[in-house]
N, CA, C and O atoms as a Tripos MOL2 file, in Angstrom:
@<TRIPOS>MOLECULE
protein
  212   211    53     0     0
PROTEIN
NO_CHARGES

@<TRIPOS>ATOM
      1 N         -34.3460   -8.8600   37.7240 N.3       1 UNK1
      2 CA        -33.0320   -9.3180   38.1280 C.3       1 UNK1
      3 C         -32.6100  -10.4370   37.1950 C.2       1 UNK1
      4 O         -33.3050  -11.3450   36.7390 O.2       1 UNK1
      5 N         -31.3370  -10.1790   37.0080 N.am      2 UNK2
      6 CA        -30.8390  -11.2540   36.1100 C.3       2 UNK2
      7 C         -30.7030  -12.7600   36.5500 C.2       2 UNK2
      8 O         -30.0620  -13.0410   37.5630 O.2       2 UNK2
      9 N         -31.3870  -13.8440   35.6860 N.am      3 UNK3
     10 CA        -30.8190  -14.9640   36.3960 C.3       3 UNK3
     11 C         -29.2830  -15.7580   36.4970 C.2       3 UNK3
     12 O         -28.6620  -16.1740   35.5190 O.2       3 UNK3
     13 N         -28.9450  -15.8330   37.5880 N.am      4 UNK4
     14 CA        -27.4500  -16.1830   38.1740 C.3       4 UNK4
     15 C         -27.4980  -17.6530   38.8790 C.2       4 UNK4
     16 O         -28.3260  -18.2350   39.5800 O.2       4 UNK4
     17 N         -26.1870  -17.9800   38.3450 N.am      5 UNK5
     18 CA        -26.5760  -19.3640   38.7950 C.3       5 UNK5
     19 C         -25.7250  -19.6630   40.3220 C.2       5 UNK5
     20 O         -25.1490  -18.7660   40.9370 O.2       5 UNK5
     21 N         -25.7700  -20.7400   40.6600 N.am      6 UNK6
     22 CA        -25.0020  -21.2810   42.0250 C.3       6 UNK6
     23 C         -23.3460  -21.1080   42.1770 C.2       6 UNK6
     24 O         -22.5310  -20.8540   43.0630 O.2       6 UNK6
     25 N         -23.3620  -21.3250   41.1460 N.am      7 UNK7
     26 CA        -22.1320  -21.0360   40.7970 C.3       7 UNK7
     27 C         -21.5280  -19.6910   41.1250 C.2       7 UNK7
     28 O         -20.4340  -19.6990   41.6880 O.2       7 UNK7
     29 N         -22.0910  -18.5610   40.8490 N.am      8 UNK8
     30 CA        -21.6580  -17.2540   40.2340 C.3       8 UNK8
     31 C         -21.5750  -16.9950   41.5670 C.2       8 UNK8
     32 O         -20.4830  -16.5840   41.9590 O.2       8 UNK8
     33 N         -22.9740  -17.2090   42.8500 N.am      9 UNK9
     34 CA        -23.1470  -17.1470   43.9190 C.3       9 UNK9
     35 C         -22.3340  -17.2590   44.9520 C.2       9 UNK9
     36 O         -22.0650  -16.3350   45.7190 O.2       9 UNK9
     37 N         -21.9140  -18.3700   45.0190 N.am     10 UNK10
     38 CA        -20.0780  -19.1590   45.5780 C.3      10 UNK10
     39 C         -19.2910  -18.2840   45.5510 C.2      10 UNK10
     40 O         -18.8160  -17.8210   46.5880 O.2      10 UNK10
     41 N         -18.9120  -17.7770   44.1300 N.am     11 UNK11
     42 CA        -17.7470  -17.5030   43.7300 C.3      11 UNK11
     43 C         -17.6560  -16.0950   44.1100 C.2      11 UNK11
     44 O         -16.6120  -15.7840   44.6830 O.2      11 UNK11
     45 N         -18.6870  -14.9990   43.8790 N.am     12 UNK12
     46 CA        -19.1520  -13.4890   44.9830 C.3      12 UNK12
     47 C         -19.2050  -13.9870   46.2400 C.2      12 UNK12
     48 O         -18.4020  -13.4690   47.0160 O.2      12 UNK12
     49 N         -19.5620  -14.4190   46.4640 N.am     13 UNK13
     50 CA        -19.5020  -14.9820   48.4980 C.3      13 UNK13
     51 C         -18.1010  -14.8300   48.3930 C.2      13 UNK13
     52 O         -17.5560  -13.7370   48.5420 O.2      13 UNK13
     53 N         -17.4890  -15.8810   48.1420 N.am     14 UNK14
     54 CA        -15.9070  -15.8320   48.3490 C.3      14 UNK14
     55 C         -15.1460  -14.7280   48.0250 C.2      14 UNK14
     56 O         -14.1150  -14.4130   48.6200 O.2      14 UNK14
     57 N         -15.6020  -14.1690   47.1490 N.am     15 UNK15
     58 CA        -14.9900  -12.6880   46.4990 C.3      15 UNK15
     59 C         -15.2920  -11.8220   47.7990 C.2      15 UNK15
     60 O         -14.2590  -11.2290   48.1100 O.2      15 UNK15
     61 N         -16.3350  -11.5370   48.6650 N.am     16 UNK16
     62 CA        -16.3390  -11.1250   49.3090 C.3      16 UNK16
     63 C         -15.8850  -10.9380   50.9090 C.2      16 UNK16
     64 O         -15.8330  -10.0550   51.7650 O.2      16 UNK16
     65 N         -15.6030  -12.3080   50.7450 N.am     17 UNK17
     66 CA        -15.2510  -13.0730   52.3160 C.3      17 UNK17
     67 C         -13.7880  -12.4670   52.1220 C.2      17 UNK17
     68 O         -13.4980  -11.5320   52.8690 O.2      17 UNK17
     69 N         -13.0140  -12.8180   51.3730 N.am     18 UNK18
     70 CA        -11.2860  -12.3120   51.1820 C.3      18 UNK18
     71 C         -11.2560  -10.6390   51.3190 C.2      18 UNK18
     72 O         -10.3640  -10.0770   51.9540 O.2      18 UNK18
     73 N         -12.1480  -10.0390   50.7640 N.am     19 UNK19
     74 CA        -12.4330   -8.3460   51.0340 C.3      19 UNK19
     75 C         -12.3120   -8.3230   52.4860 C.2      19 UNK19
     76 O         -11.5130   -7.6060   53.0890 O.2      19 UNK19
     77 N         -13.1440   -9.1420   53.0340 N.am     20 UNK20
     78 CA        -13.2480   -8.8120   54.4940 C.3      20 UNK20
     79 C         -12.6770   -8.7610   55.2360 C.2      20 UNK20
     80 O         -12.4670   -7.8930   56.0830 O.2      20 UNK20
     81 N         -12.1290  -10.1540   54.9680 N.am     21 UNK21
     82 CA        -10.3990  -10.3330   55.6610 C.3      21 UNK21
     83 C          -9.2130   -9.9800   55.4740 C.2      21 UNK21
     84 O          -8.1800  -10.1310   56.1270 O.2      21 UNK21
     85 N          -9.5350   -9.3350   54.2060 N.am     22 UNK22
     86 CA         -7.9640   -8.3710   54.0770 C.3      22 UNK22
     87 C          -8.0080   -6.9680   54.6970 C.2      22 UNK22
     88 O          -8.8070   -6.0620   54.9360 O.2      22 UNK22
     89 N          -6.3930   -7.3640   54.8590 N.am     23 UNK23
     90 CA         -5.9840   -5.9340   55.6790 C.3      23 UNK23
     91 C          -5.7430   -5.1700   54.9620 C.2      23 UNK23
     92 O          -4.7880   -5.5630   54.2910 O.2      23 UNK23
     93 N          -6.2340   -3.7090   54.5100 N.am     24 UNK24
     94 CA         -5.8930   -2.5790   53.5830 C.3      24 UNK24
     95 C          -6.7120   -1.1660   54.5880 C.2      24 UNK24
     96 O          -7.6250   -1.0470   55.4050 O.2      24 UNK24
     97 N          -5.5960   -0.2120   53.8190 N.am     25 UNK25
     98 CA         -6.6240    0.9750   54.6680 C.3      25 UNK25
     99 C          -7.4370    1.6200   53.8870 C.2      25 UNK25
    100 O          -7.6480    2.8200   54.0580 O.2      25 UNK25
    101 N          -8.0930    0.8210   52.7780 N.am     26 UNK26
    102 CA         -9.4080    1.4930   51.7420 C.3      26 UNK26
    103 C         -10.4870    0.1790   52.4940 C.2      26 UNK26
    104 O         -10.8090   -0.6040   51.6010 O.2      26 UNK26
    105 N         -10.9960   -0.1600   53.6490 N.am     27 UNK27
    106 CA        -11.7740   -0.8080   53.8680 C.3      27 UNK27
    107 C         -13.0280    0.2510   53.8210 C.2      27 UNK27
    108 O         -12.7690    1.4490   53.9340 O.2      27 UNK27
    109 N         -14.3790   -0.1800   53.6560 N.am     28 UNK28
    110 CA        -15.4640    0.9330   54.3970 C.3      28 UNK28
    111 C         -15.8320    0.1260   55.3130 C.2      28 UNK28
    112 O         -15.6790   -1.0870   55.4580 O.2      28 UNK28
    113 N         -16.4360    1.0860   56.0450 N.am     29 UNK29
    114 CA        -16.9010    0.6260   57.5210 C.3      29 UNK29
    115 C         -18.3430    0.5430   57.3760 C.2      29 UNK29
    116 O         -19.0610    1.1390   56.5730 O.2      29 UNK29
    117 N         -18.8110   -0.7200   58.7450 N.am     30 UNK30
    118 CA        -20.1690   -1.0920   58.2480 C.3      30 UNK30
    119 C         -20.9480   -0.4200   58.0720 C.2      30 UNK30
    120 O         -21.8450   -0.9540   57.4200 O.2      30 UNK30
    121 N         -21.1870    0.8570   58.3880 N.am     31 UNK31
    122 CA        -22.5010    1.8080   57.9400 C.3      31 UNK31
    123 C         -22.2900    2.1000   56.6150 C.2      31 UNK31
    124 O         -23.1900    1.9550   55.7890 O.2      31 UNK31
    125 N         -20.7350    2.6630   56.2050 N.am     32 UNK32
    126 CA        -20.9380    2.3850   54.8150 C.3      32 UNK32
    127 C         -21.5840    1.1650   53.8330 C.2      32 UNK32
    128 O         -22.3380    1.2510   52.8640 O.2      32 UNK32
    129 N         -21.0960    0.2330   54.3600 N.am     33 UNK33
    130 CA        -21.7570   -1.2520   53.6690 C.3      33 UNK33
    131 C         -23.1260   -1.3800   53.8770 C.2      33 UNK33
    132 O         -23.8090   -1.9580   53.0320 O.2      33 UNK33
    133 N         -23.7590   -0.7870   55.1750 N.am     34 UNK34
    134 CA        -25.2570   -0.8860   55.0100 C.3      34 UNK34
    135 C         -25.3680    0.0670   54.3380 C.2      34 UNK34
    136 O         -26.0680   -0.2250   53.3680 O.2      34 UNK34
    137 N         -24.8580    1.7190   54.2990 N.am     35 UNK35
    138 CA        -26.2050    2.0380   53.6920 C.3      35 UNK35
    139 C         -25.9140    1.7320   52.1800 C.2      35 UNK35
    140 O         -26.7540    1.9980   51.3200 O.2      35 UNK35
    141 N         -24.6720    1.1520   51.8730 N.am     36 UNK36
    142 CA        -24.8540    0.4720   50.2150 C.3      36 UNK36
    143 C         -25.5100   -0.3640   49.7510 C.2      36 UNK36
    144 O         -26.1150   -0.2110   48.6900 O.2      36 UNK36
    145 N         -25.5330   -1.4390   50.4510 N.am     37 UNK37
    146 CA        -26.4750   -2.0900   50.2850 C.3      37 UNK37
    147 C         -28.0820   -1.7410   50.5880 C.2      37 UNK37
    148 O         -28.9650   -2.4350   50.0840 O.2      37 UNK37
    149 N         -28.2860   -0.9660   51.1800 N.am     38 UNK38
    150 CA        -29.5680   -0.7460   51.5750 C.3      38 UNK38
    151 C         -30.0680    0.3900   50.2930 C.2      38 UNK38
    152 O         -31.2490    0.5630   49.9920 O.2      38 UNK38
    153 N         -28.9640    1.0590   49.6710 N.am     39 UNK39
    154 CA        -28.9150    1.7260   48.2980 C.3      39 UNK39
    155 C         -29.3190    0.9620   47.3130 C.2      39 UNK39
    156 O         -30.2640    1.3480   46.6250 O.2      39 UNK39
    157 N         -28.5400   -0.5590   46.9850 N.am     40 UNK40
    158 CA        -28.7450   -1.3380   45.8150 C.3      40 UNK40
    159 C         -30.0200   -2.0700   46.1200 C.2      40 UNK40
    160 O         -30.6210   -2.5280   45.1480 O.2      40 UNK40
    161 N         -30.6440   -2.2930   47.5900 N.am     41 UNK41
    162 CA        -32.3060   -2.4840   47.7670 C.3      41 UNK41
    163 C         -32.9590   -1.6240   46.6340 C.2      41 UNK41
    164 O         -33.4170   -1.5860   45.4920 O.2      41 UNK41
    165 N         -32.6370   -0.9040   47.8960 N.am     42 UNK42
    166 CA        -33.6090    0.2510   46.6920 C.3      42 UNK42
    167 C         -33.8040    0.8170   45.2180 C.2      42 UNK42
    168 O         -34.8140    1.2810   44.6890 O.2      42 UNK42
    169 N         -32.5650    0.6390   44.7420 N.am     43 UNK43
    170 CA        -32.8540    1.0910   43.2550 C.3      43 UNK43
    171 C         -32.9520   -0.5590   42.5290 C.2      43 UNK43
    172 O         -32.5550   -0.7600   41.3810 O.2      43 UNK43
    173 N         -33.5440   -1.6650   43.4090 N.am     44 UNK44
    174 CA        -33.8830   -2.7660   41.9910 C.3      44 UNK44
    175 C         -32.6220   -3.1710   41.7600 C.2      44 UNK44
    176 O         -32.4660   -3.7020   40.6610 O.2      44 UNK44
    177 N         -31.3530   -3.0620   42.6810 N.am     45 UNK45
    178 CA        -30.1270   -3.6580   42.0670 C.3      45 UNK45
    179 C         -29.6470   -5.0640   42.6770 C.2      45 UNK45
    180 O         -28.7860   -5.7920   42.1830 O.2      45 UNK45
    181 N         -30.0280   -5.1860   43.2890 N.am     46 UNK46
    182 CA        -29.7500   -6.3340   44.9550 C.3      46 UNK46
    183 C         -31.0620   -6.5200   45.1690 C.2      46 UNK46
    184 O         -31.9600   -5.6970   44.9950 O.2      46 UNK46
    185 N         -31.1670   -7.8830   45.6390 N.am     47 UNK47
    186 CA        -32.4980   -8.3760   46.3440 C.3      47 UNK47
    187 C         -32.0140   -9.2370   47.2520 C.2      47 UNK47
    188 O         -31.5220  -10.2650   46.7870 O.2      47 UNK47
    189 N         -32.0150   -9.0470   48.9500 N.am     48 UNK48
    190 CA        -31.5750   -9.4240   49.5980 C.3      48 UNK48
    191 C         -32.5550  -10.6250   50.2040 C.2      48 UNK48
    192 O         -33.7820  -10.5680   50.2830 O.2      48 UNK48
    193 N         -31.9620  -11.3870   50.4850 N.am     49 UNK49
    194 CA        -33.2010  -13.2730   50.9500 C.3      49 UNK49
    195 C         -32.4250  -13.2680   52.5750 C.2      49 UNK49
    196 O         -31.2270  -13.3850   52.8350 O.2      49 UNK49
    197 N         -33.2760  -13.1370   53.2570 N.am     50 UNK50
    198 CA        -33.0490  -13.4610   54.6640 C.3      50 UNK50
    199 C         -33.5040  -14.4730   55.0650 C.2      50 UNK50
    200 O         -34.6970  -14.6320   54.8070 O.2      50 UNK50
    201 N         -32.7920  -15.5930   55.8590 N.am     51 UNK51
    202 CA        -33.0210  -16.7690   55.8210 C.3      51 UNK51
    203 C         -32.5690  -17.5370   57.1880 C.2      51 UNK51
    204 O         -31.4910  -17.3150   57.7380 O.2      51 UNK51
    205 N         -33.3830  -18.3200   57.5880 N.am     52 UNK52
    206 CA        -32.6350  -18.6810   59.6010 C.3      52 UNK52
    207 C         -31.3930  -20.1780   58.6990 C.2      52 UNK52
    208 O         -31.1390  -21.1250   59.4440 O.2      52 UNK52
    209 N         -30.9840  -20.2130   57.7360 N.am     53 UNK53
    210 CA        -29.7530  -21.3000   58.2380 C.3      53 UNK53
    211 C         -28.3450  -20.9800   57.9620 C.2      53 UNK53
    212 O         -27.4550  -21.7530   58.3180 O.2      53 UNK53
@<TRIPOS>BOND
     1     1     2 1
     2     2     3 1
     3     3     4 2
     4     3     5 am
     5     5     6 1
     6     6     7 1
     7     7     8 2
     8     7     9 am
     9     9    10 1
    10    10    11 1
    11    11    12 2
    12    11    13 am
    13    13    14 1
    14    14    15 1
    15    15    16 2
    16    15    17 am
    17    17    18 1
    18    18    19 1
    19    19    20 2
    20    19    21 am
    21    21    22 1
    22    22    23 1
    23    23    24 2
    24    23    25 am
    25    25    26 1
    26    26    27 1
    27    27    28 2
    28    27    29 am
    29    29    30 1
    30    30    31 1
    31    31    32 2
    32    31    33 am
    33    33    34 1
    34    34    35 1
    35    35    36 2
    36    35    37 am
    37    37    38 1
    38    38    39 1
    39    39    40 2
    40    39    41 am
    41    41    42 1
    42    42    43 1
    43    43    44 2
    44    43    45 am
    45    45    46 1
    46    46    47 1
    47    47    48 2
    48    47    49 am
    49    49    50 1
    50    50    51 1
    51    51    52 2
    52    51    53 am
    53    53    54 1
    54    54    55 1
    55    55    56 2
    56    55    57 am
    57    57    58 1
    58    58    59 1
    59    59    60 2
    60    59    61 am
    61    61    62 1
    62    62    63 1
    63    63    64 2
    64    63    65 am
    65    65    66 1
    66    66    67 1
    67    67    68 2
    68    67    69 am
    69    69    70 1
    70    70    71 1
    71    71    72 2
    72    71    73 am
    73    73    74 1
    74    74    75 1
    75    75    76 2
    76    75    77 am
    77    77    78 1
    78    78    79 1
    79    79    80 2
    80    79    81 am
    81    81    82 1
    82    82    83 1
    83    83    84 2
    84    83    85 am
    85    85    86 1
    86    86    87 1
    87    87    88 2
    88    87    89 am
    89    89    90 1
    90    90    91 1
    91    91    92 2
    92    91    93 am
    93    93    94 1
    94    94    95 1
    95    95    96 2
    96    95    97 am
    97    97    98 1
    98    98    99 1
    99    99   100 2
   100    99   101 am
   101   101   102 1
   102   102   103 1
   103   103   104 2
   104   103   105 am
   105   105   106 1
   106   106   107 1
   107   107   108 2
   108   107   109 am
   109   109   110 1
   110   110   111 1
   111   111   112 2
   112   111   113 am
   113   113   114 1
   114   114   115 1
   115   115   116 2
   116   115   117 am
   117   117   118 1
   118   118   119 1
   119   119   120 2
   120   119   121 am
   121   121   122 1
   122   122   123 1
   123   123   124 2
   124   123   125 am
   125   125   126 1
   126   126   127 1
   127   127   128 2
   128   127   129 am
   129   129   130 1
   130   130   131 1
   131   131   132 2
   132   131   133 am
   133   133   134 1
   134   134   135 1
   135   135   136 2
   136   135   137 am
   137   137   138 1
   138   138   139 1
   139   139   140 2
   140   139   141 am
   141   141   142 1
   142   142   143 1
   143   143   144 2
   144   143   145 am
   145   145   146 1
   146   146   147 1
   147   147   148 2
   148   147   149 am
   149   149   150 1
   150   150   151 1
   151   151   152 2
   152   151   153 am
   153   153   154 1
   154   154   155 1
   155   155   156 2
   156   155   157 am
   157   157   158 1
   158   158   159 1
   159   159   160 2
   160   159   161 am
   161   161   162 1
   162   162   163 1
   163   163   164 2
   164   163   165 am
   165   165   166 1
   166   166   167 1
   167   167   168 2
   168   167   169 am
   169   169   170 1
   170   170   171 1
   171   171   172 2
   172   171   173 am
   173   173   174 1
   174   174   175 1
   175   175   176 2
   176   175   177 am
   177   177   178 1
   178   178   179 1
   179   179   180 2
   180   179   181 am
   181   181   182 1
   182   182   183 1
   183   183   184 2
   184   183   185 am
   185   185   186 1
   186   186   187 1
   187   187   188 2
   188   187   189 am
   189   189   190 1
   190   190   191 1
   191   191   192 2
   192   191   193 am
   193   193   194 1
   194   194   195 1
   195   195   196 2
   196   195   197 am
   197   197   198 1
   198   198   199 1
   199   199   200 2
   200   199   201 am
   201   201   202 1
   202   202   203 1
   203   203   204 2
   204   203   205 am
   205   205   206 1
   206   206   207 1
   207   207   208 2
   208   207   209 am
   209   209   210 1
   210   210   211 1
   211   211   212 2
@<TRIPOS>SUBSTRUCTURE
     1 UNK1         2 RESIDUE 1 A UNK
     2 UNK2         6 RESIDUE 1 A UNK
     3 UNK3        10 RESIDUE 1 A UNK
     4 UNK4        14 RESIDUE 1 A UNK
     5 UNK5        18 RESIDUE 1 A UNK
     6 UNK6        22 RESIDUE 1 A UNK
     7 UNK7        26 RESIDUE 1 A UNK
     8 UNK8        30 RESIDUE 1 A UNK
     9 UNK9        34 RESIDUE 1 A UNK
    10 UNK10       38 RESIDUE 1 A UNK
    11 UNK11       42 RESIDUE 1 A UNK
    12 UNK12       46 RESIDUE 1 A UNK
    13 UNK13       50 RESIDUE 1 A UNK
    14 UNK14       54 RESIDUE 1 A UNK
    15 UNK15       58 RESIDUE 1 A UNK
    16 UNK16       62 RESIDUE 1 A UNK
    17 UNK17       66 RESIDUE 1 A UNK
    18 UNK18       70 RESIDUE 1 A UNK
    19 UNK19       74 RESIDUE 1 A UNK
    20 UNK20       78 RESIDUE 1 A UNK
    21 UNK21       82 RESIDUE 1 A UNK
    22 UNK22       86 RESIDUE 1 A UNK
    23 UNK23       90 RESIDUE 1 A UNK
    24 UNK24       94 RESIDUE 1 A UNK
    25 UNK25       98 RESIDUE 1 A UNK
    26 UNK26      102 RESIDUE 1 A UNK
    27 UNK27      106 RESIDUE 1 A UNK
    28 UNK28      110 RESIDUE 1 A UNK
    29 UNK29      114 RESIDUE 1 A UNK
    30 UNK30      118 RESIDUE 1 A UNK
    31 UNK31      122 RESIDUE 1 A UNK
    32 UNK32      126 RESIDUE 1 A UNK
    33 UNK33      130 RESIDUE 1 A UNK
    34 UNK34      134 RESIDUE 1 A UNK
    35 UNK35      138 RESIDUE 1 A UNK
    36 UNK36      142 RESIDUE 1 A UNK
    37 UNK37      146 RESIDUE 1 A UNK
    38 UNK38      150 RESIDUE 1 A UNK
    39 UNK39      154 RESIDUE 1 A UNK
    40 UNK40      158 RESIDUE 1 A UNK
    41 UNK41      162 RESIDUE 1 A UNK
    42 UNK42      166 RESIDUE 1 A UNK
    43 UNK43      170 RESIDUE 1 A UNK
    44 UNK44      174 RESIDUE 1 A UNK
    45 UNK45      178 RESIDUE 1 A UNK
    46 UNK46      182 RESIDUE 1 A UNK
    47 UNK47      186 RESIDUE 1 A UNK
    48 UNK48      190 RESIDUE 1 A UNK
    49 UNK49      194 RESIDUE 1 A UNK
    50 UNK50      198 RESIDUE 1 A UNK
    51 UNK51      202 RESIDUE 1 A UNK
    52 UNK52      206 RESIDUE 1 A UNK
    53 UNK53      210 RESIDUE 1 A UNK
């Protein structure tokens, strides 16, 4: 995995948070989003950190 800094991190969070909250009718629905993400697990593309805070 490439190293990414804090920065880049923020700035995809937020990129993503506005996806969420916008209203459009090309949203996917959460099973789509899991099993994408549960796709980019798997092929080495995403490494997901689960974390209690």
């Amino acid at each position: 995995m490439a190293d990414v800094s804090w920065d880049e991190i923020r700035s995809l969070r937020a990129d993503f948070l506005n996806l969420q909250l916008s209203e459009t009718t090309n949203k996917l629905s959460e099973r789509n989003c899991v099993e994408l993400i549960g796709l980019l697990v798997k092929e080495g593309l995403l490494n997901v950190i689960y974390t209690t805070d």
